[in-house]
N, C-alpha and C positions, 0 to 999 in steps of 0.2 A: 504494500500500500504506500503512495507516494505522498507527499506531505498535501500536496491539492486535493488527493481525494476525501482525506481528513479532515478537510477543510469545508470539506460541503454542508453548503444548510438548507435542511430542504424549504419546497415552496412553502407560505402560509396556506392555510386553510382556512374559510371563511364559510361556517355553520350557522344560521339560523342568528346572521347578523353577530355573532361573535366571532371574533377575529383568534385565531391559533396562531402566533407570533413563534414558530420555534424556534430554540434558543434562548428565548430572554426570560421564559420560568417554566417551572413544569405544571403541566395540568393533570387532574384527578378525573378519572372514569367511576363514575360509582359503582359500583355491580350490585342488579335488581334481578337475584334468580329468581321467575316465577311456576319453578318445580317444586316436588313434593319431597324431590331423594339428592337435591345437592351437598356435598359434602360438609358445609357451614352453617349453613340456614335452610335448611332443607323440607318446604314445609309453610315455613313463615311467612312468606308471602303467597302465596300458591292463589291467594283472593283478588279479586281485582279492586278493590277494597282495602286489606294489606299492602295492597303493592303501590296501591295509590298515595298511602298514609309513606309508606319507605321512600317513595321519589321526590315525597314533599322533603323526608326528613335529611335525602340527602343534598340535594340540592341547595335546603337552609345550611346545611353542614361545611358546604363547599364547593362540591361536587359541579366540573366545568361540563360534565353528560354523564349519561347514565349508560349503564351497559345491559339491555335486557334479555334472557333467554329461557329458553322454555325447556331446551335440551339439557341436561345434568353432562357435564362432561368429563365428571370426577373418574377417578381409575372402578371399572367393574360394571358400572352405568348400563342402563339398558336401553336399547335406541325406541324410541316410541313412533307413532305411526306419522305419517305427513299431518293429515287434520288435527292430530292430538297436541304436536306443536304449535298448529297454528291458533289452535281452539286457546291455547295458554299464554299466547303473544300479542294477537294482533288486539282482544281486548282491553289489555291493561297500556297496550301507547295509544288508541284511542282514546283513554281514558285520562290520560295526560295529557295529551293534547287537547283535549276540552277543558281541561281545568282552567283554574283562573292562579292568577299571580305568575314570579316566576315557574315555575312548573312547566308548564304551557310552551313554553320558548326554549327550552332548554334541546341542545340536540343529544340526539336519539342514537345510539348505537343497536343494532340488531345482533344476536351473537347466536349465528347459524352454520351448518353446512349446505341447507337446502336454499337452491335458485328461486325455488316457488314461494319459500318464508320469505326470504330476502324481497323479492317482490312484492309481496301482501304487505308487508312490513315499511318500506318504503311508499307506498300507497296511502297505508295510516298515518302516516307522519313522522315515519323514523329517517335517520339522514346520513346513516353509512353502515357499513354493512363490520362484522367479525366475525371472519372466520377460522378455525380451529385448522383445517384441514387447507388453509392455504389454496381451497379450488381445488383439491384432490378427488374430496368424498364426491362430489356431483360435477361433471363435466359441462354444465351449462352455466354451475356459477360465475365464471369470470367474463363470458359474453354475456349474461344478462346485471351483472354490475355495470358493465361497459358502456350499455344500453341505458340504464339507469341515469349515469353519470353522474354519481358518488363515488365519496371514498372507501374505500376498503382496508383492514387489518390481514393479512397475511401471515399465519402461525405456523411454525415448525412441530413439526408433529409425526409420531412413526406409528402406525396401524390404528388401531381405534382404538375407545375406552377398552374393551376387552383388553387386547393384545399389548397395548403401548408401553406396560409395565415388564414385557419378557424381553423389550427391546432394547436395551441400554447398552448395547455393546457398541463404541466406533473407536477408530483406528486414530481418529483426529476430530475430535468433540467442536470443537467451535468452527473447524474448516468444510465438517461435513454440515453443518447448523447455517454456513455463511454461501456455503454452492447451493444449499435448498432454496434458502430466501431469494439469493442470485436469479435461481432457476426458475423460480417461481412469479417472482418479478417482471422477467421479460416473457414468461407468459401469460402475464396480467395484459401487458403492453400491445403485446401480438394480437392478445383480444381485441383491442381497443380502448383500455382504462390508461388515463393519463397519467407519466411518473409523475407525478405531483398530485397525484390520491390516492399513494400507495404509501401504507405505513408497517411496519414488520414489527414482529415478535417472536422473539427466540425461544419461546415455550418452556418456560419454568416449567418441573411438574411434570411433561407431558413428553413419556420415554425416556425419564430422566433420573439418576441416580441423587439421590443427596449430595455428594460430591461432585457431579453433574453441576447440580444447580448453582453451587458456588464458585463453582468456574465462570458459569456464563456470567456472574454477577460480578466476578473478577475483572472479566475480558470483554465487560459488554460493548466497551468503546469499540472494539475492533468490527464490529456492525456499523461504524457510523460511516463509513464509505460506501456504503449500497448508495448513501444518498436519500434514504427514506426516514421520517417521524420513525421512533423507535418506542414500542409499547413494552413496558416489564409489568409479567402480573406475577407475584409471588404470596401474596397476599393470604395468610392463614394454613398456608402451605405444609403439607405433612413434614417433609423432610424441615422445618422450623417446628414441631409437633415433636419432633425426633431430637434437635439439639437441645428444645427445652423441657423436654423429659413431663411436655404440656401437649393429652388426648386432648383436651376440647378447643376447639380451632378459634372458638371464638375468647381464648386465652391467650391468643396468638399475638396480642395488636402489635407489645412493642419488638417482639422478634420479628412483623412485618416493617415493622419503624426503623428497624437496621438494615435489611433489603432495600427500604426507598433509599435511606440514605448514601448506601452505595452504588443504586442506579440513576440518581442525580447527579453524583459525583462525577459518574461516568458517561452522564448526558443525555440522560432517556428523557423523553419527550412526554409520553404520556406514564402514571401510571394507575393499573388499575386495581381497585383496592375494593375492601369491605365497609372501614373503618374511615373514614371519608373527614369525619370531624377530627380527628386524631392524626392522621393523614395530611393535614392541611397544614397544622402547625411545624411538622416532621419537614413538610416541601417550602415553609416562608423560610424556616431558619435554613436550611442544605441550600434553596436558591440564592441569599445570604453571602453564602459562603464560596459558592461555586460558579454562581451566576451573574455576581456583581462585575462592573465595568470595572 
């Protein structure tokens, strides 16, 4: 990598009349699962009523969007049918997006593998797309993003919930992590999605050892030459489950608060989190420190 390509900063994004300036701080995803079996909160919001009350609470919290999903994509998960995602999504951002105050305006992330969610979803009033599978799982994803013309998240990922925990074996962990997002990029592009609505993530979690994952949180900077917004979600994360000798995920916050602070450090653009209000304070002080002129 050449000192220019380090240097790159990708375009801004401009959602729902907020401006994504990257670089000058970092922004917070809230995560709004509205499943029954996620590994955090699994259950809690499943209402569109609950779900309604948590986008209020995070968005008062800090929260620059929310990240909504119906599919559970924890390790073991069970894939549910097309309608039963949709039946669990497209209600609660309608439901937001009729509300009043900030709520309302807030942009929407949709966190799918399927073309046809992503569609419904962006119909309702969602305003960019995440996905797990990087446009693996459904070969229509990346031309019906294209078609859309939103942005999309790009995730590193190896087999599905089932399998993605037998996979952790590579030869070179960040270079096979950085030819996927490569790879996957310029066929976001081939599709017709503009580099400058492509944002990546290096998949904490996801085919990934504990050791794994503090690598990438090590090395995250060496992603910053794709040229893409860089998403880190490590947020309540088992292997942090595992160093703090802490089962319940939502015991997690300040072991996620060491995570952000070292993918600030390191330049991550977005990151997405549970803890939103705790999260905020972790991202004024690190941008503070890392961010200032």
């Amino acid at each position: 990598m050449t000192t220019n390509e380090l240097a790159i900063v990708p375009s801004a994004w401009t959602l729902r009349h907020q401006s994504f300036l990257w670089g000058q701080r970092t922004y917070l995803m809230g995560i709004l699962n509205v499943t029954p079996d996620s590994f955090s909160d699994g259950g809690q919001f499943a209402t569109v009523t609950n779900a309604l009350q948590q986008a209020e609470y995070l968005v008062d919290s800090g929260a620059d969007l929310l990240d909504i999903g119906g599919q559970s994509t924890r390790p073991q998960a069970d894939t549910i049918s097309l309608q039963e995602e949709l039946n669990r999504v497209i209600p609660v951002i309608q439901a937001i997006r009729h509300n009043h105050g900030k709520t309302a305006t807030v942009p929407i992330s949709v966190d799918t593998t399927r073309s046809k969610v992503a569609q419904a979803a962006i119909a309702a009033g969602a305003d960019l797309v995440n996905d797990v599978s990087a446009g693996t799982d459904d070969p229509a994803m990346l031309p019906t993003v294209a078609e859309l013309q939103v942005p999309i998240v790009l995730m590193h990922r190896r087999g599905t919930s089932k399998t993605m925990q037998q996979l952790t074996d590579y030869d070179n962990l960040i270079g096979e992590i950085y030819q996927f997002l490569q790879a996957q990029r310029q066929q976001a592009i081939a599709c017709g999605i503009s580099p400058a609505q492509i944002a990546l993530d290096p998949g904490i979690g996801f085919a990934k050892t504990g050791g794994q994952n503090l690598e990438i949180l090590r090395r995250l900077g060496e992603f910053r030459s794709l040229g893409c917004p860089l998403l880190v979600g490590s947020s309540r994360k088992s292997f942090l489950g595992k160093l703090l000798d802490q089962p319940d995920p939502q015991q997690r916050v300040w072991g996620t608060a060491a995570t952000c602070c070292a993918a600030i450090a390191a330049q991550a653009d977005i990151l997405r989190v549970h803890d939103v209000k705790e999260m905020r304070d972790v991202c004024r002080v690190a941008d503070a420190i890392w961010r200032s002129p």
